[in-house]
Structures are given as structure tokens and as C-alpha cells.
N, CA and C of each residue as an Amber inpcrd file, in Angstrom:
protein
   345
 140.0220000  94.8460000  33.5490000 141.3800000  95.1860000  33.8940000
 141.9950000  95.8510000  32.6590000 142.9640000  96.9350000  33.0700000
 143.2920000  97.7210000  31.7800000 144.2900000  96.8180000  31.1830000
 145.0450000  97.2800000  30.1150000 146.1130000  96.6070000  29.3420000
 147.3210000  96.8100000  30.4220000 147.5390000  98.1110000  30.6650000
 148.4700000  98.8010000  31.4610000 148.6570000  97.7260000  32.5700000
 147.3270000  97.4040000  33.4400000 147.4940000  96.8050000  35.2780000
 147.7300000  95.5520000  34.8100000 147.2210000  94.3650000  33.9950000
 147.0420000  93.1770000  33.1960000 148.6180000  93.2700000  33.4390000
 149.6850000  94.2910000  32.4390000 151.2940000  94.0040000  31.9940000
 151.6100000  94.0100000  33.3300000 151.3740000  94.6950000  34.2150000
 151.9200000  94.6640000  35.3880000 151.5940000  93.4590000  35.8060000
 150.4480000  93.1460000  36.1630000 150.7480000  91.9910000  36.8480000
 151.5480000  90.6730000  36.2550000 151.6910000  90.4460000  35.1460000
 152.1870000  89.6160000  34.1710000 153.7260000  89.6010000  34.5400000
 154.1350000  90.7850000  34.8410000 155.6810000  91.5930000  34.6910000
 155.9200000  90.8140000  36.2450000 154.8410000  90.8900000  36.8310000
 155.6010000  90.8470000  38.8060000 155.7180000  89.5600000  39.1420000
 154.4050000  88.8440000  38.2160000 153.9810000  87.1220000  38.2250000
 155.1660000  86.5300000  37.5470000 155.6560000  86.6400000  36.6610000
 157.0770000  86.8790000  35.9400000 157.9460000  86.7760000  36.9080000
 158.4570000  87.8310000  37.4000000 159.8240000  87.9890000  38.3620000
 159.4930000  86.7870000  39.7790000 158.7020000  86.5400000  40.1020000
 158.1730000  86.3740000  40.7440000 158.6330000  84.7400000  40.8040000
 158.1610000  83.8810000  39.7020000 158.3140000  82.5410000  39.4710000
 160.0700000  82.5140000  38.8290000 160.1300000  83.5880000  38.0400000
 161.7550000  83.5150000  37.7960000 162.6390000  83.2790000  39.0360000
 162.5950000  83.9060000  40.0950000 163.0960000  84.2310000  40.9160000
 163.2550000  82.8980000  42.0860000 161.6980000  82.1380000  42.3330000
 161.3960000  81.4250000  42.6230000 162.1090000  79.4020000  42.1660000
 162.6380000  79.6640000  41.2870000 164.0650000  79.1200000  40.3580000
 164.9310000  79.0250000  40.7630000 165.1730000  79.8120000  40.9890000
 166.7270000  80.1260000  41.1300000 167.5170000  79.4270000  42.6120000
 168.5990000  78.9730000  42.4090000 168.8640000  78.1050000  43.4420000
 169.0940000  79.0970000  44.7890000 169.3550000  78.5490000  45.5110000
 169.5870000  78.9280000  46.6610000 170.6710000  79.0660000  47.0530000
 171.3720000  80.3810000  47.6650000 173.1640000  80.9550000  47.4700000
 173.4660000  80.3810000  48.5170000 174.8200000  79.7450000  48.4220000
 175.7830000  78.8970000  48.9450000 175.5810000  79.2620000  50.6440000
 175.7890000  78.4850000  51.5900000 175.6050000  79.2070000  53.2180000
 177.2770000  79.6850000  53.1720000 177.3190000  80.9750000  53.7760000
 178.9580000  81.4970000  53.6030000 179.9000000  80.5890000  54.3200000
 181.5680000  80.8520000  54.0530000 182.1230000  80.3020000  54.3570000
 182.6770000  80.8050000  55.4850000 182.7430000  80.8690000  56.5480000
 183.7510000  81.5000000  57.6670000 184.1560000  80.6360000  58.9080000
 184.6460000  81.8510000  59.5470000 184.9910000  80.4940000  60.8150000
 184.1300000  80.8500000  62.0360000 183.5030000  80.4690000  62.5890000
 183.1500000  80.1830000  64.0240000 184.2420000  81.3800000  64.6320000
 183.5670000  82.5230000  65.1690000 183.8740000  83.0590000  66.3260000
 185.0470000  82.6250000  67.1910000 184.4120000  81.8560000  68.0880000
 185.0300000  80.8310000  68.9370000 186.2570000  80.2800000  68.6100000
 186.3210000  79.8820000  67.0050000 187.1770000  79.2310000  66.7400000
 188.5470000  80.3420000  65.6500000 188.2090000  81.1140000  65.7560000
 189.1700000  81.9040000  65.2620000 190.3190000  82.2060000  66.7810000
 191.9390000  82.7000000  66.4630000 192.6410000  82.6190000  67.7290000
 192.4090000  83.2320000  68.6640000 192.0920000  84.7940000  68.4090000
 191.2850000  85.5310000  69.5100000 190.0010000  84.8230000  69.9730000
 189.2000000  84.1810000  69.6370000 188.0580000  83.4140000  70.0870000
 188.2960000  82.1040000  71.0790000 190.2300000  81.6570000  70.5400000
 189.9930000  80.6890000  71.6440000 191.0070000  81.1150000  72.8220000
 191.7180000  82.2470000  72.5140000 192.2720000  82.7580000  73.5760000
 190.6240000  83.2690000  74.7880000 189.9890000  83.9380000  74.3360000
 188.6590000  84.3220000  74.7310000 188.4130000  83.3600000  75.7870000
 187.9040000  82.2090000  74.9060000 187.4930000  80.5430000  75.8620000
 188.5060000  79.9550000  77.1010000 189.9230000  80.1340000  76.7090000
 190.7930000  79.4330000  77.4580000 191.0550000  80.8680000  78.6000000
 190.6380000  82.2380000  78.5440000 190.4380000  82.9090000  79.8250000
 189.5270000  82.5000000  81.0010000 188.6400000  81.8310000  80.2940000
 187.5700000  81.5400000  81.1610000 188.5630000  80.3300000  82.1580000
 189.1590000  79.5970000  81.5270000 189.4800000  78.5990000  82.4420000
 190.5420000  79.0120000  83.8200000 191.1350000  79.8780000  83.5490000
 191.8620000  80.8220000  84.5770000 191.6920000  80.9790000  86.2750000
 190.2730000  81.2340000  86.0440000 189.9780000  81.2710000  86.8810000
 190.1930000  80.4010000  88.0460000 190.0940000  78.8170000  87.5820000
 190.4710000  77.6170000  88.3550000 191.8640000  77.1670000  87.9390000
 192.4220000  77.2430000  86.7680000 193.5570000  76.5380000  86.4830000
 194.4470000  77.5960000  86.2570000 194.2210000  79.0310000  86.4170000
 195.6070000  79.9330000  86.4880000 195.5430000  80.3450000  84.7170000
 196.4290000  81.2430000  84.7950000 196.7560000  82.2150000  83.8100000
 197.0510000  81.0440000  82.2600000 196.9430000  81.2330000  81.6420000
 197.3510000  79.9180000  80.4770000 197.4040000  78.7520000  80.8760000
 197.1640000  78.5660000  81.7590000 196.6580000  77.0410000  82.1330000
 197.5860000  76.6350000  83.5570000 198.5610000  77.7440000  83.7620000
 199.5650000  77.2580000  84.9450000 198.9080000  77.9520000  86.3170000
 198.3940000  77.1230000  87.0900000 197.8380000  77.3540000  88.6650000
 198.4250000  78.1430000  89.8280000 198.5150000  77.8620000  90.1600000
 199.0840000  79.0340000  91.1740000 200.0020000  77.2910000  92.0790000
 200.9490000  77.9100000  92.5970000 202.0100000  76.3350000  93.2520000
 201.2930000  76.1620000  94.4180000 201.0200000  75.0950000  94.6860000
 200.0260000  74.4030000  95.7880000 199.2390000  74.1070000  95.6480000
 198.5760000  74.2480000  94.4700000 197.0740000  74.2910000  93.8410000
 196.3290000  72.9920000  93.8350000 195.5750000  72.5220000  94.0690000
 194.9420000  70.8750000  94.1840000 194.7590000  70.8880000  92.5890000
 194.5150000  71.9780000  92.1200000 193.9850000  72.1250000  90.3220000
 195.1370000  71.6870000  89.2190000 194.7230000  70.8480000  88.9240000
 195.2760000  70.2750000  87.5890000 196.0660000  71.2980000  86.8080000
 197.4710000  71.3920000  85.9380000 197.8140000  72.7330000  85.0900000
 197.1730000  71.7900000  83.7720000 196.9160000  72.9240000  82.9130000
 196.8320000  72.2800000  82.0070000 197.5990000  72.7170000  80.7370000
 198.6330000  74.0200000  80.7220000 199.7140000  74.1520000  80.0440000
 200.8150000  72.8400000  79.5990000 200.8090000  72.6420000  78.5300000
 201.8870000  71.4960000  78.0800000 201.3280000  69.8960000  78.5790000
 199.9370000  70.0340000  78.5380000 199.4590000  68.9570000  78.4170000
 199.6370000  68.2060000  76.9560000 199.7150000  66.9620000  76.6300000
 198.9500000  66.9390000  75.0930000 197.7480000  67.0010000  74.8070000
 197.3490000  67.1520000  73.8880000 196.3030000  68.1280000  73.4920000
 194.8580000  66.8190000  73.3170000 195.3170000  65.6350000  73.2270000
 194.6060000  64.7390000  72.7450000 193.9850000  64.1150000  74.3720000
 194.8240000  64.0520000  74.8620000 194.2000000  63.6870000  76.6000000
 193.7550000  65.2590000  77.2220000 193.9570000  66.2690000  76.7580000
 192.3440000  67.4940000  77.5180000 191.4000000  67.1460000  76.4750000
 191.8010000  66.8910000  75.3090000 190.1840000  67.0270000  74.2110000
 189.6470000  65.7690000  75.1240000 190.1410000  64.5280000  75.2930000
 189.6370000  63.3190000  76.0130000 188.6690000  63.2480000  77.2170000
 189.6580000  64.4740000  78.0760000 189.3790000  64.7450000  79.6320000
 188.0150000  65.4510000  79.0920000 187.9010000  66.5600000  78.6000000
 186.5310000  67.5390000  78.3550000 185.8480000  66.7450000  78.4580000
 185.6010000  66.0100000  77.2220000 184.7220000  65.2910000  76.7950000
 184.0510000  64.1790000  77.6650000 185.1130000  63.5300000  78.4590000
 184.5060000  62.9450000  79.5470000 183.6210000  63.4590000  80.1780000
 183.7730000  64.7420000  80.9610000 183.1780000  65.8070000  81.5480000
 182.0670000  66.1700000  81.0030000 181.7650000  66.0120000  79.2690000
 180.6220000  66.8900000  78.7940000 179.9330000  65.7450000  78.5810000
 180.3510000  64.5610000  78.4470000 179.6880000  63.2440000  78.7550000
 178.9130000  62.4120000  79.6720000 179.3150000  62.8940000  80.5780000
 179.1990000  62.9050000  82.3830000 179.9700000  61.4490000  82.9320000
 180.7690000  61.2830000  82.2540000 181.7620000  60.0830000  82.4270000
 182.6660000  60.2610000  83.6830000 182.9110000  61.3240000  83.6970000
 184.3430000  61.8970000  84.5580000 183.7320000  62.7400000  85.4160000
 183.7870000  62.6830000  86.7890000 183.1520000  63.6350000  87.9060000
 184.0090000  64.4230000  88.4110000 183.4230000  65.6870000  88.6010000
 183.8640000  67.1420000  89.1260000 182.6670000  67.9460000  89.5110000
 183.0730000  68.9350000  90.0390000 182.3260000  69.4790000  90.8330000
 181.7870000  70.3730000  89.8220000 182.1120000  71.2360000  88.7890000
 181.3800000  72.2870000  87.8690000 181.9500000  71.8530000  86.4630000
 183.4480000  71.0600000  86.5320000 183.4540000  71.4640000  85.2170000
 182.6440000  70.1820000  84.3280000 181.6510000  69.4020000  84.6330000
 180.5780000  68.7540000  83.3870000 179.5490000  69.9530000  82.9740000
 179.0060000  70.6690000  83.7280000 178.7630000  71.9430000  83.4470000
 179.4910000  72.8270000  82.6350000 180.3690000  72.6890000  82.7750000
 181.1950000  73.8810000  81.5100000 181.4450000  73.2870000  80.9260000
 181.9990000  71.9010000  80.7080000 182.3150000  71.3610000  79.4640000
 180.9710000  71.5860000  78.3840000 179.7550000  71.1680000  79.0660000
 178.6230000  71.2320000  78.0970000 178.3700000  72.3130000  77.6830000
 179.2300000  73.1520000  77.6860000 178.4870000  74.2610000  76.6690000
 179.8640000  74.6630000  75.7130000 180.7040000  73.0990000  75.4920000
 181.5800000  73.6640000  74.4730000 181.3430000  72.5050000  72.9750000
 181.2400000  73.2120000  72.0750000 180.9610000  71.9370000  70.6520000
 182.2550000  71.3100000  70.4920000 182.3180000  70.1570000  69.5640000
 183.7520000  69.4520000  69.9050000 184.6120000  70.0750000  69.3930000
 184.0670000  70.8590000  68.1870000 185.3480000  71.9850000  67.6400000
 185.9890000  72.8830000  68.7900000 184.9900000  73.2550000  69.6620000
 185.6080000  74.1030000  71.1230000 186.3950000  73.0930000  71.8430000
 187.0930000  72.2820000  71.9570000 187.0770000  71.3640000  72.6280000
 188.4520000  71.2410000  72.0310000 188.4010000  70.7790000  71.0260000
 189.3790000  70.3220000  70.3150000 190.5610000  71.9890000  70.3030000
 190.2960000  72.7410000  69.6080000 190.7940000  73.8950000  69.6970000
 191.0960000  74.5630000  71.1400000 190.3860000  74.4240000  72.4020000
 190.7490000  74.5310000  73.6970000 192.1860000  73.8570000  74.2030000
 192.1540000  72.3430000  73.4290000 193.1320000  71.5100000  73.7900000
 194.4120000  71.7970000  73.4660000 194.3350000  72.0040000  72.0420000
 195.1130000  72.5970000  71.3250000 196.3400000  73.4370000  71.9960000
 195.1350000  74.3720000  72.2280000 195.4670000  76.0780000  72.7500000
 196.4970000  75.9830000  74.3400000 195.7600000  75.1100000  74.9470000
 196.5780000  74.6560000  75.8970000 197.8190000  73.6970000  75.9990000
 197.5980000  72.8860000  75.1960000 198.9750000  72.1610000  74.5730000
 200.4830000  72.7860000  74.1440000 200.2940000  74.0150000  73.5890000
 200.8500000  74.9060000  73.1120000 201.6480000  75.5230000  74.0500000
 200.8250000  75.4690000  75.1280000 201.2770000  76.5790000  76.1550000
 203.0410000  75.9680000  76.7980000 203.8300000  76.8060000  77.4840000
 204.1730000  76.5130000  78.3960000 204.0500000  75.7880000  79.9120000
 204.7400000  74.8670000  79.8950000 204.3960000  74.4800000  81.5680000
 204.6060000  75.5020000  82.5940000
């Protein structure tokens, strides 16, 4: 092996284990999609569909509003639902595909609202 290929490899074996050191960069800080306000306006459209525009139903509605609820009995109610505690016809199904941060921030969002 020449002097020349020898430094090279020395040089790469080098960077190589240096590099191999070195800690590992922080996981970034941000927010969840979902959980930013456009993300949970996003989520709480979906619910519309059954519970009306921001959470207020249409008058006659068998459907629950959920505008000006407190926020601590829907995070409760979900969770029942994503639990399978509480029976309904679809929403244990939709609850399960929200994390409790969705959940919590859903409640929120609707709490907020107007009746």
C-alpha cells in the first residue's frame, strides 16, 4: 500500500470513529400538526358532519351539541368511546384514532365554542 492510499485510509478511519462520538442531536422541538390551531380546527371539521358546524347540530337533532360543553366531560366522553366504555354506533371508532393530546385539544376547541 502506498504512503499516499495508507493516509487516506487513516484520514477516513479517523473521521469515521470521530464522528462515531459524537452525541446524538437533540429530536426537534415542534408541535404536532394536529395540535397546532389550524390542525385542531382541521379535526373538529370532521365532527360536523354529525354534530353540526362548531359543534351546534342542526334543532331537532337526536345528536348531542357539543359547543359550550366543558371541556373536561368531552375529553371524558372521547375517551370513554376510545376505551370502549361508552357505546355508539361509530364514534369508538373515531375516537380511536385520536392520541390524548387530540382529545384533550378537541375538547378544548369545543368548549370554547358558542352554544
Amino acid at each position: 500500500m502506498s504512503p499516499r492510499t495508507w493516509l487516506a485510509c487513516a484520514a477516513a478511519a479517523a473521521a469515521t470513529l470521530a464522528s462515531a462520538q459524537q452525541p446524538a442531536p437533540p429530536a426537534p422541538a415542534f408541535v404536532a400538526p394536529n395540535l397546532t390551531e389550524s390542525g385542531v380546527r382541521a379535526m373538529a371539521a370532521n365532527c360536523a358532519i354529525c354534530h353540526g358546524t362548531l359543534g351546534r347540530p342542526a334543532q331537532g337533532s337526536a345528536l348531542p351539541a357539543l359547543a359550550g360543553r366543558p371541556a373536561p366531560a368531552l375529553a371524558e366522553a372521547l375517551r370513554a368511546f376510545k376505551d370502549g366504555k361508552r357505546e355508539a354506533t361509530v364514534m369508538q371508532q373515531i375516537a380511536k384514532g385520536y392520541s390524548d393530546a387530540e382529545i384533550e385539544a378537541l375538547a378544548g376547541y369545543f368548549a370554547r365554542q358558542q352554544r
